[in-house]
N, C-alpha and C positions, 0 to 999 in steps of 0.2 A: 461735519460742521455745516453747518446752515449758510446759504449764501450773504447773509443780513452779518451775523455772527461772523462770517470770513471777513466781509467789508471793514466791522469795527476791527475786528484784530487788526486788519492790514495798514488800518488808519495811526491807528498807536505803534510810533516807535520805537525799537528797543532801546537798551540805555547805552549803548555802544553808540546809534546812531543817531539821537535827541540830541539839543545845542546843549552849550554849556551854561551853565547859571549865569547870571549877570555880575557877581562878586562874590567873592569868599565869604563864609560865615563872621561874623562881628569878630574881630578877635585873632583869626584864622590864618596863619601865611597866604598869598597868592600862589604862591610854587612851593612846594615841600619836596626835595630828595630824601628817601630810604633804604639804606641798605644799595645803593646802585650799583654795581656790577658789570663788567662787560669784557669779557675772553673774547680773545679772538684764537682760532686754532690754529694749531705748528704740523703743517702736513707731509708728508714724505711719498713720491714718487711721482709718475707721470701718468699712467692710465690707470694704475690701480693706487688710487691714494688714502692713505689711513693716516690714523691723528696722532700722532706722537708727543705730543703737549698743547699748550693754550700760555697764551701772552696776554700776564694779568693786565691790561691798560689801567684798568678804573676795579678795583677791589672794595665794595664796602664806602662809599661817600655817603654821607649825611650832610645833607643844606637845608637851608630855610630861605624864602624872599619873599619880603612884605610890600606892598604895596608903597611907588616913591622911594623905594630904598637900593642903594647900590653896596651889593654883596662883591669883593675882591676876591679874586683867585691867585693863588700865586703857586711857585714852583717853578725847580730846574724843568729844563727842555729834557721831556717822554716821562713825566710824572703825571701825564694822563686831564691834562686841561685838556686840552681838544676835544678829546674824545668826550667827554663831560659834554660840552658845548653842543656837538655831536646829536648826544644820548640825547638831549633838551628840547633840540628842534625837529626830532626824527626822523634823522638822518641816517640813525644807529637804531637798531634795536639791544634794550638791555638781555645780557645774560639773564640777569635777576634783579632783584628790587623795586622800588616803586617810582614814580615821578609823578604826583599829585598836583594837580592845577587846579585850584578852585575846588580842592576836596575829591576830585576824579582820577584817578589812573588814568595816564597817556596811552598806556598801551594796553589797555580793553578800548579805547575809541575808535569809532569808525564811523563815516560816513560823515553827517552833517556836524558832528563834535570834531572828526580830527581834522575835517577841513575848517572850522573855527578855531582852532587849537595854534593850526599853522599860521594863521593871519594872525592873531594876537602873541605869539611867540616869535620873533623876526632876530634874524641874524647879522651880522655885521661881519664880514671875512678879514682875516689877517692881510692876505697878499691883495693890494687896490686895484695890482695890472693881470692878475690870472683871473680875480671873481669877478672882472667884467668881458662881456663878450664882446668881441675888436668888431663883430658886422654888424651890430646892432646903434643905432642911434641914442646918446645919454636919453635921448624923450621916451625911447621906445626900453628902454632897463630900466629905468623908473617907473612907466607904467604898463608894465610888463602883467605885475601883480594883478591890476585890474582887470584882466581876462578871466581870468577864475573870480574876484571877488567883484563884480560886475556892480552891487551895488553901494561902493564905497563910493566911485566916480562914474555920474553918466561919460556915453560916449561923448557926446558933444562940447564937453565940460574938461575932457582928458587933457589937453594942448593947456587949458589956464593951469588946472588942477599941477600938470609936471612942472611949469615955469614957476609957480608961487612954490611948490617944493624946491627946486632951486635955488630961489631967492632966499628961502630961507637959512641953506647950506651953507648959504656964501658964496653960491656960483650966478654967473651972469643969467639971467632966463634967455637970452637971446644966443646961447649957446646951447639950444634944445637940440638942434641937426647935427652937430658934430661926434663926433666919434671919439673912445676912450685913448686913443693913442695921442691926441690932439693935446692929453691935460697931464697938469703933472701927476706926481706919488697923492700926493696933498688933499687937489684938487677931483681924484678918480676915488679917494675916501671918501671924499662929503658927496660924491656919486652915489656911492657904496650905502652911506646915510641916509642922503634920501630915497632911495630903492625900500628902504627898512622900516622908513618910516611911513610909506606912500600907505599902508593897508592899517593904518594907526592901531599901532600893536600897541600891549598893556605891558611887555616885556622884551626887551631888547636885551639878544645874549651877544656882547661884544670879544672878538676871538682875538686876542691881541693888536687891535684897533691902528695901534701906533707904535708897533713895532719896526715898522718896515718903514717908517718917517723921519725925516731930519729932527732934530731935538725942536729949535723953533716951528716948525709945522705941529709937532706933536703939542706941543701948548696949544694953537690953537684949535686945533680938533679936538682936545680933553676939556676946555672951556665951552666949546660947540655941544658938544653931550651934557656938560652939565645945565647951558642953557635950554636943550630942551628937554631934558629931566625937567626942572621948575617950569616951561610951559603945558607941557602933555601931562605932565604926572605918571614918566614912566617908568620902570624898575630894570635893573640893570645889571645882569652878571660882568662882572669885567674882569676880563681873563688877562692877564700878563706876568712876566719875566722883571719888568724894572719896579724895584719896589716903591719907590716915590713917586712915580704915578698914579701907583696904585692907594698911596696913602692918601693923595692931594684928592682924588676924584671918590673913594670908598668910605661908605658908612660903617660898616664890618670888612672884616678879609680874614679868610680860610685858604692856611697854606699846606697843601698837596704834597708829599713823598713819597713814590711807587705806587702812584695807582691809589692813596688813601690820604683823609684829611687826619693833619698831624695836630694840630690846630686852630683854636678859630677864638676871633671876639671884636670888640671893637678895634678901629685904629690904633688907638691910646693906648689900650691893653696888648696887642698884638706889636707895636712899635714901641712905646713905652717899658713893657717889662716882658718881654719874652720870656716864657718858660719851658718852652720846648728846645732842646740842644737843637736841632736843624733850623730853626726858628733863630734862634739866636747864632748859628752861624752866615746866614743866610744875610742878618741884618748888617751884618760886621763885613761882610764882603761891601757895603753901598760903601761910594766913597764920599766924603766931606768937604764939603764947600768950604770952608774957614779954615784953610793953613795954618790956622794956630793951632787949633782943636784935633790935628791929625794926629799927634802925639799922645793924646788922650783914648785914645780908640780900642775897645779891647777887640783884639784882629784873633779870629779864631779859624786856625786850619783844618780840614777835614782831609783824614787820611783816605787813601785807598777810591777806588771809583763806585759808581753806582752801580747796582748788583743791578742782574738783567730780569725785567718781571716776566719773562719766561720760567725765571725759579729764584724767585724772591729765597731770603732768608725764614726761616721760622719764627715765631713770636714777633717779635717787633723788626719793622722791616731797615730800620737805622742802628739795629745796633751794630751790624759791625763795619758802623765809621763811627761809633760813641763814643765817649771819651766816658762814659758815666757808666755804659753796660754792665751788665752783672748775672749769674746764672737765668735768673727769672727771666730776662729780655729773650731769653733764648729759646724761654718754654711756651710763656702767656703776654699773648698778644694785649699791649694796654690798650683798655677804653678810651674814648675820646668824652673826659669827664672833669670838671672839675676839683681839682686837686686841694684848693684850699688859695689859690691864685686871682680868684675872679672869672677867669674863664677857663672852661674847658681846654686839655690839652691830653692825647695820647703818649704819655712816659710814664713810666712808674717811678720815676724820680725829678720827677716836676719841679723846675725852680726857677721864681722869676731872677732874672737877673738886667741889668741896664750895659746893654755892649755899646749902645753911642752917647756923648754926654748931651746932645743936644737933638732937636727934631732932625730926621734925615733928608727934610722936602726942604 
């Protein structure tokens, strides 16, 4: 190859390590999950170690996030949200499947794409006093970021740029020099916030945000998100355990059992008529605000514990706490498809049914 001819090729970068487009095609989710995947392996010994199984975390998810839209997660604790969350911000690498941004694979990205990928996909951590670090100053976690993406905020500009990020949180700007032990649960969230939001990401994956909160703190920081959703126009996976949370702040919500979505749709649809037995037992656990209405409640027990995804059941992985189960459950695994309900739901005996008489928020 000719020196001239090496020059262009070396000019042209591959597609691994090109930026990413500026928006999804017309039409197009912003994030597409496929098929996601992710084993983790069950090892046995100490110098010589070999695999003895794999712990399905995340088996087989399918999602979709559009653009301004906040997708719900829900599920029991080690039904594999985290690791979802995880997989998103590449933290994890998938076993298998895809995770599409703007029409690209995450993981053929490299260089100047995954280091865009990272700034526009930001995180929000569950624990407020572990994901901040005790020696670091709040000015210096929040503009943390800007070391790597240098040119979001000049240097000179950094000290306004973190204070107006805290004003906006709801923290004092004149508490830039203190330190994370100084604040409370509450207040090391809206830290946590504006860290996430300093590199003005197109997609904020929130990891149970407001789990770890007082019930009154937790309002306000699910109202703080929704206010800057409507200022930024950002999109929002929001991962949690309390389902009225997650109906108050989600536009869709996809609920997770062992590692796969059972099903998914709007709020309305997914609270409104549940058709999936887990789904509807799940809903029947919230409790009710109106002591009159508690009598009304169809309360649905689930027998037996949750099987370990180290060795999930075969076919569908709920049937044996069903109440509905039947040879089939045992053999083929149902689609995640709509059954004739409105929205898609993984059972082969799909039925909507209404377990609370009234909204559960």
């Amino acid at each position: 190859m000719s020196e001239a001819a090496g020059a262009t090729a070396a000019s042209v970068p591959s597609d691994s390590e090109s930026a990413l487009p500026p928006a999804p095609p017309p039409g197009a989710p912003l994030l597409e999950i496929k098929g996601l995947k992710k084993h983790f392996p069950l090892t046995q010994g100490v110098v010589f170690k070999r695999t003895v199984g794999h712990v399905r975390a995340v088996d087989g998810v399918d999602l979709t996030l559009r653009r301004g839209e906040t997708l719900g997660l829900v599920g029991e604790s080690g039904c594999g949200k985290s690791t979802v969350s995880k997989l998103l911000v590449a933290l994890e690498k998938p076993t298998a499947g895809e995770i599409l941004y703007k029409g690209r694979d995450v993981a053929k990205m490299g260089g100047r794409a995954l280091k865009q990928y990272r700034r526009e996909v930001q995180i929000i951590f569950q624990d407020p006093y572990a994901s901040l670090n005790p020696r670091m100053t709040v000015g210096d976690i929040v503009a943390e970021g800007w070391s790597v993406h240098a040119d979001i905020a000049p240097r000179k500009g950094r000290l306004q740029r973190t204070q107006e990020l805290m004003d906006r949180v709801g923290l004092n700007p004149d508490f830039v020099n203190r330190y994370p032990h100084q604040f409370s649960g509450g207040q090391r969230q809206r830290i946590g916030i504006a860290r996430a939001l300093a590199l003005q990401p197109e997609i904020i994956v929130c990891d149970e945000p407001v789990s770890a909160l007082d019930v009154s703190v937790q309002a306000q920081v699910v109202n703080l998100l929704e206010d800057l959703q409507d200022d930024f126009g950002l999109s929002y996976l929001f991962i949690a355990h309390d389902l009225s949370v997650v109906r108050h702040i989600s536009d869709r919500v996809a609920v997770m059992y062992l590692g796969s979505v059972v099903e998914e749709g709007t709020d309305a649809q997914v609270y409104g008529s549940p058709s999936h037995p887990y789904t509807q037992a799940l809903l029947s656990s919230v409790p009710l605000h109106e002591p009159a209405l508690r009598g009304q409640k169809d309360r649905i027990l689930l027998q037996g514990d949750v099987p370990s995804p180290a060795n999930p059941p075969s076919g569908c992985r709920f049937r044996t706490r069903c109440w509905k189960a039947q040879d089939i459950c045992a053999v083929e695994p149902p689609a995640l498809v709509d059954r004739g309900q409105g929205h898609p739901s993984a059972c082969h005996f799909a039925e909507a049914r209404t377990v609370v008489p009234v909204d559960v928020d």
